[in-house]
C-alpha positions in Angstrom: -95.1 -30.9 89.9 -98.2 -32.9 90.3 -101.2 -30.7 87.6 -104.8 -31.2 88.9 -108.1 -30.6 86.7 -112.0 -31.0 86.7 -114.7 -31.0 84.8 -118.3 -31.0 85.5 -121.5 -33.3 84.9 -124.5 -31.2 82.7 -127.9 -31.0 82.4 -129.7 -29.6 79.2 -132.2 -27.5 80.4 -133.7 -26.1 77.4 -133.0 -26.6 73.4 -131.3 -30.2 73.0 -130.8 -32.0 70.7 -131.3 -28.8 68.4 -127.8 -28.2 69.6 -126.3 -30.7 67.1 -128.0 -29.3 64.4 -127.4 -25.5 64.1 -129.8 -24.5 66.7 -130.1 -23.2 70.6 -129.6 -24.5 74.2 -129.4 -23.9 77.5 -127.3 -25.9 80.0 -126.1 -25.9 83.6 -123.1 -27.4 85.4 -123.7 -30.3 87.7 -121.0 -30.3 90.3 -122.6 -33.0 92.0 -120.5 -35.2 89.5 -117.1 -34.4 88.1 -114.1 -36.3 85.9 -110.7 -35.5 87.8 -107.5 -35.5 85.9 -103.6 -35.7 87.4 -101.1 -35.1 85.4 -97.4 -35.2 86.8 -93.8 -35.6 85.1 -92.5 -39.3 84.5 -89.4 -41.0 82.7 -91.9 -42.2 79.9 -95.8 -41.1 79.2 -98.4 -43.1 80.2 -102.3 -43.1 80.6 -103.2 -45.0 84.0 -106.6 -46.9 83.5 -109.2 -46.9 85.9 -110.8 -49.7 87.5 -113.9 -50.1 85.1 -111.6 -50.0 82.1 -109.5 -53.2 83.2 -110.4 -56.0 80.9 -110.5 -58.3 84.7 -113.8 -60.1 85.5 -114.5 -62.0 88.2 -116.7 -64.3 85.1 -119.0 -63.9 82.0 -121.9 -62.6 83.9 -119.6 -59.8 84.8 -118.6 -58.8 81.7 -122.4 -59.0 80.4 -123.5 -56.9 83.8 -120.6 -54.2 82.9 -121.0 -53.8 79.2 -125.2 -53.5 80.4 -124.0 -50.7 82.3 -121.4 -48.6 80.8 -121.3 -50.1 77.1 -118.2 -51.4 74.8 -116.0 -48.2 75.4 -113.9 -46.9 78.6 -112.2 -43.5 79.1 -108.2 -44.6 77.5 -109.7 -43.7 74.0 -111.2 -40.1 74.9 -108.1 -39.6 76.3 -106.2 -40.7 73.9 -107.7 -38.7 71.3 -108.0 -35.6 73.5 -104.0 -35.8 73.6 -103.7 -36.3 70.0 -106.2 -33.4 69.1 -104.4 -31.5 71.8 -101.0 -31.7 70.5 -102.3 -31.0 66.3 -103.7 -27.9 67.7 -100.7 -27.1 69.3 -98.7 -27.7 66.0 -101.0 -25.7 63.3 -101.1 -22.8 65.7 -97.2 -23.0 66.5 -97.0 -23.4 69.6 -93.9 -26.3 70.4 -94.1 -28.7 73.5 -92.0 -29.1 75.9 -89.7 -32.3 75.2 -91.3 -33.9 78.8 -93.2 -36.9 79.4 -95.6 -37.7 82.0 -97.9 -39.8 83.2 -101.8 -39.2 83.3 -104.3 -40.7 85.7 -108.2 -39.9 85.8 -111.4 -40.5 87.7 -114.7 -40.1 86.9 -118.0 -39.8 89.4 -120.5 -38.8 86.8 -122.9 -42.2 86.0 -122.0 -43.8 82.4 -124.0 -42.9 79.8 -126.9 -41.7 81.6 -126.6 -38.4 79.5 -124.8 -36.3 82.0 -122.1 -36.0 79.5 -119.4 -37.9 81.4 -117.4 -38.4 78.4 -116.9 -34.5 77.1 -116.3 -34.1 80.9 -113.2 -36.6 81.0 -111.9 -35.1 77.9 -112.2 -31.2 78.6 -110.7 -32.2 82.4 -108.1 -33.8 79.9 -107.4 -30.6 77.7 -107.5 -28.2 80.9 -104.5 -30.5 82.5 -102.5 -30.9 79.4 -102.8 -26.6 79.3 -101.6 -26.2 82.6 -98.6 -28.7 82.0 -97.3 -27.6 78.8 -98.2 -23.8 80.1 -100.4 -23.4 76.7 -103.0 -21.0 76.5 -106.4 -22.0 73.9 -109.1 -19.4 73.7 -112.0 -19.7 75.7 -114.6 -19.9 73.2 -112.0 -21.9 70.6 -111.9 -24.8 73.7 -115.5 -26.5 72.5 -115.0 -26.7 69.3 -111.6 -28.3 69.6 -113.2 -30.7 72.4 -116.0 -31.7 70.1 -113.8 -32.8 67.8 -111.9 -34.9 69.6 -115.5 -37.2 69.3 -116.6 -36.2 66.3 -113.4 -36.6 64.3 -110.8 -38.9 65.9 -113.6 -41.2 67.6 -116.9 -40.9 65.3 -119.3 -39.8 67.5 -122.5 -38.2 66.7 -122.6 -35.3 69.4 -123.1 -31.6 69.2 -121.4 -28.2 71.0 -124.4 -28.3 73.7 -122.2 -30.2 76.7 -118.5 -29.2 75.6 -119.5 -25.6 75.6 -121.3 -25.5 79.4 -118.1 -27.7 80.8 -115.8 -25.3 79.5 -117.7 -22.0 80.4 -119.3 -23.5 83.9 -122.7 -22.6 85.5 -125.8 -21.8 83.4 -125.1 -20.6 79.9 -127.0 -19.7 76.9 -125.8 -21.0 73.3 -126.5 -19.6 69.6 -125.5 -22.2 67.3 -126.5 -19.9 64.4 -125.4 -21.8 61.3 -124.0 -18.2 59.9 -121.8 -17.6 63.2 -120.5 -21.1 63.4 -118.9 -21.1 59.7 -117.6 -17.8 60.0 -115.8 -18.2 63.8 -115.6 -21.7 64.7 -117.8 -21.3 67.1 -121.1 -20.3 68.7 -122.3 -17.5 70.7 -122.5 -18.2 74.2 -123.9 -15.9 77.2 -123.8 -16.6 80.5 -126.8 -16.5 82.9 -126.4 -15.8 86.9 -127.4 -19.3 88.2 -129.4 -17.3 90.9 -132.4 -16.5 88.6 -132.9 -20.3 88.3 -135.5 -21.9 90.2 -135.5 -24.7 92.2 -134.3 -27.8 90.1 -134.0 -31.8 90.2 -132.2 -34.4 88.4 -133.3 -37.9 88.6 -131.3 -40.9 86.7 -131.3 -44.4 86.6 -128.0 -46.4 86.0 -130.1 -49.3 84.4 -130.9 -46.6 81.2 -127.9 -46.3 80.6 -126.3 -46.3 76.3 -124.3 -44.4 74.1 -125.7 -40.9 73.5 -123.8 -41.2 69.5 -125.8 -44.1 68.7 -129.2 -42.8 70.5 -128.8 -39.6 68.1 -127.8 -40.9 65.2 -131.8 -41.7 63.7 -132.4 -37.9 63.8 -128.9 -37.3 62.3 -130.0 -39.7 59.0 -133.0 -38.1 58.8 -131.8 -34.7 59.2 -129.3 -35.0 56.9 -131.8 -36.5 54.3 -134.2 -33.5 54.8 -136.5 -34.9 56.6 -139.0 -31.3 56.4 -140.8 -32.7 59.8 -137.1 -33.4 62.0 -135.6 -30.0 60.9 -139.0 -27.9 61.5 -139.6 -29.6 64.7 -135.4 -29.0 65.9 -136.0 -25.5 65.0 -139.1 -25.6 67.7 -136.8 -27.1 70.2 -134.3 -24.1 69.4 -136.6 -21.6 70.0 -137.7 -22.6 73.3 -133.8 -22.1 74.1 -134.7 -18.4 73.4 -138.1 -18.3 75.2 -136.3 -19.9 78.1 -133.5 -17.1 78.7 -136.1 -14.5 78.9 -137.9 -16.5 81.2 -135.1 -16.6 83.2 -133.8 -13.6 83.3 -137.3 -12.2 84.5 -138.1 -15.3 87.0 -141.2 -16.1 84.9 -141.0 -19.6 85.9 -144.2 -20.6 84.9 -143.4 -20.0 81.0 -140.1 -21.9 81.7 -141.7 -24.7 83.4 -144.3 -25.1 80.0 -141.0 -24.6 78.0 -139.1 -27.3 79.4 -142.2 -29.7 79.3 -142.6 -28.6 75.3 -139.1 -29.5 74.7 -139.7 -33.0 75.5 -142.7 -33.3 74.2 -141.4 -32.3 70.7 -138.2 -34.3 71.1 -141.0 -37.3 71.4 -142.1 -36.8 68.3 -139.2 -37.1 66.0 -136.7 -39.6 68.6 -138.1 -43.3 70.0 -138.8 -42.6 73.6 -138.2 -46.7 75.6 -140.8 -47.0 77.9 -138.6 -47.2 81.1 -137.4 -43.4 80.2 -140.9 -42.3 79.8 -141.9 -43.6 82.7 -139.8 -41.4 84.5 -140.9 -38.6 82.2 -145.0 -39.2 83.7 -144.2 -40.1 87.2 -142.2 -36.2 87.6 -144.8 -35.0 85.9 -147.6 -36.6 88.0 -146.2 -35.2 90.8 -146.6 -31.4 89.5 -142.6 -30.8 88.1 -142.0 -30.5 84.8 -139.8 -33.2 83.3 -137.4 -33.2 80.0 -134.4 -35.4 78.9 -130.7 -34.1 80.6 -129.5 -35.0 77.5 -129.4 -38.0 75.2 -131.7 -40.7 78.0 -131.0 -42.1 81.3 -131.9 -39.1 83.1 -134.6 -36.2 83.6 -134.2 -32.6 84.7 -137.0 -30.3 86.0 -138.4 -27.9 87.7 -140.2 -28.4 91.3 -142.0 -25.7 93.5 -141.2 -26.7 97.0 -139.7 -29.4 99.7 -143.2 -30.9 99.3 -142.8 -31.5 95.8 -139.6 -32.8 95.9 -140.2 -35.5 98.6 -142.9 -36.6 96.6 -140.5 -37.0 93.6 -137.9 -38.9 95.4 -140.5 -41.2 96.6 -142.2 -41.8 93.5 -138.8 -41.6 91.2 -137.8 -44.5 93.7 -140.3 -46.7 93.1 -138.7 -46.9 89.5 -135.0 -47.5 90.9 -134.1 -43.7 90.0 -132.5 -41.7 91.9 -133.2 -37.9 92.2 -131.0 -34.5 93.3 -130.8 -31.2 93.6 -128.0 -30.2 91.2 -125.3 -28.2 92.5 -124.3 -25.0 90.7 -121.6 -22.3 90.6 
């Protein structure tokens, strides 16, 4: 028995980085980009590595050029750690294994650390498998929060609920991270929004951006954590436009949710060091009449457009700077 499972690449439309700090957000699924996971029975277990995370170089140049593009880490920790988290849930809630091996093999599509959340997508396409081979059933909303840990606890990265919680639930959700409901369940409250409301939307990235979302977040988390009055009253903005957003949404006001999205990253500027390449992307959307905000931690941009107009001009302009722009695909 060969098990099969995917997860998605994501785009933050509305609310991040308040999502790491007891806040809102809005997300989508990008199913132009996905992590695939086999899992099938074997003698002995074993994790399969792919290509990129072969320590083979054809010389030092190469090594320089891949750790440029996709940093010091490959997918055999996430997965390692996604197994380990996997199997201590398993044992505090009582549920025993099966005594059977197997072996796991995985491939990813999303960009590397472009923030498209390619590595919560490896590891939830990881947990999703496991499920289906050791026929074990984890609650819907209980599946973030074990995800998240997996990074925050087993591997030290800085993240928040934000990308675990739209890869799990798919499509365009809404997410409470109300400090109250989190202690008391676990987890946040999370609504999901018919993708149809949306308007038309882009995503442009560039590969050359690309770096570890954990280390990009961790100069808020200091400051945060220190009580920084300006960081935490300026994440609570960010939240709120989460809030402004859904109703926006839900009654095709797109003109509010186009100012929204362009306020979200205008805050975010003010409390996170913005490189000039990323900004530039930022400006150029904007020139061309879309709104523009960060996907997630850097690397990429998601926004609104109006028409095929528009968006040719984007993907002219956006070229000019080596990025490359789509329309997001969403279920």
């Amino acid at each position: 028995m060969i098990v099969e499972a995917r997860a998605y690449a994501r785009a933050g439309l509305l609310g991040n980085p308040s999502d790491g700090y007891f806040g809102k957000a809005i997300s989508i699924s990008v199913k132009n980009f996905g992590a695939h996971v086999s899992i099938f029975q074997s003698p002995e277990m074993k994790i399969e590595s792919q290509n990129d995370d072969l320590n083979i170089y054809r010389n030092i140049y190469d090594l320089v050029e891949k750790v440029n593009l996709s940093g010091y880490y490959g997918g055999d920790r996430l997965i390692k750690a996604a197994i380990y988290i996997f199997c201590r849930y398993c044992e505090k809630c009582g549920q025993k294994l099966n005594n059977k091996n197997f072996t796991l093999r995985y491939h990813s599509s999303i960009p590397r650390q472009v923030g498209l959340a390619g590595s919560s997508a490896i590891i939830t396409a990881v947990f999703r498998a496991l499920m289906q081979f050791y026929e074990i059933e984890i609650p819907l909303e209980m599946l973030p929060t074990l995800i998240l840990s997996t990074e925050t606890e087993e591997l030290g990265i800085n993240a928040g609920l934000q990308d675990r919680v739209i890869q799990v639930y798919e499509g365009c959700v809404y997410m409470d991270f109300d400090r109250k409901i989190i202690e008391k369940k676990n987890h946040g409250y999370y609504e999901r929004i018919n993708p149809s409301l949306l308007p038309k939307l882009y995503i442009a990235y560039k590969t050359s951006l690309g770096k570890v979302s954990g280390k990009a977040l961790n100069t808020i988390r200091n400051r945060y954590d220190n009580g920084d009055t300006f960081v935490i009253e300026t994440l609570q903005k960010i939240a709120s436009l989460a809030e402004i957003g859904k109703e926006a949404i839900l009654n095709k006001d797109y003109l509010t949710l186009h100012q929204a999205m362009n306020e979200n990253f205008n805050l975010r500027k003010q409390i996170m060091p913005i490189n000039e390449s990323n900004l530039e992307m930022i400006e150029t959307a904007r020139s061309c009449g879309a709104s523009a905000k960060f996907a997630g931690s850097g690397g990429s941009i998601v926004g609104m457009y109006t028409d095929d107009d528009m968006l040719s001009h984007l993907i002219v302009q956006l070229k000019k700077l080596n990025a490359r722009v789509i329309k997001p695909y969403i279920i």
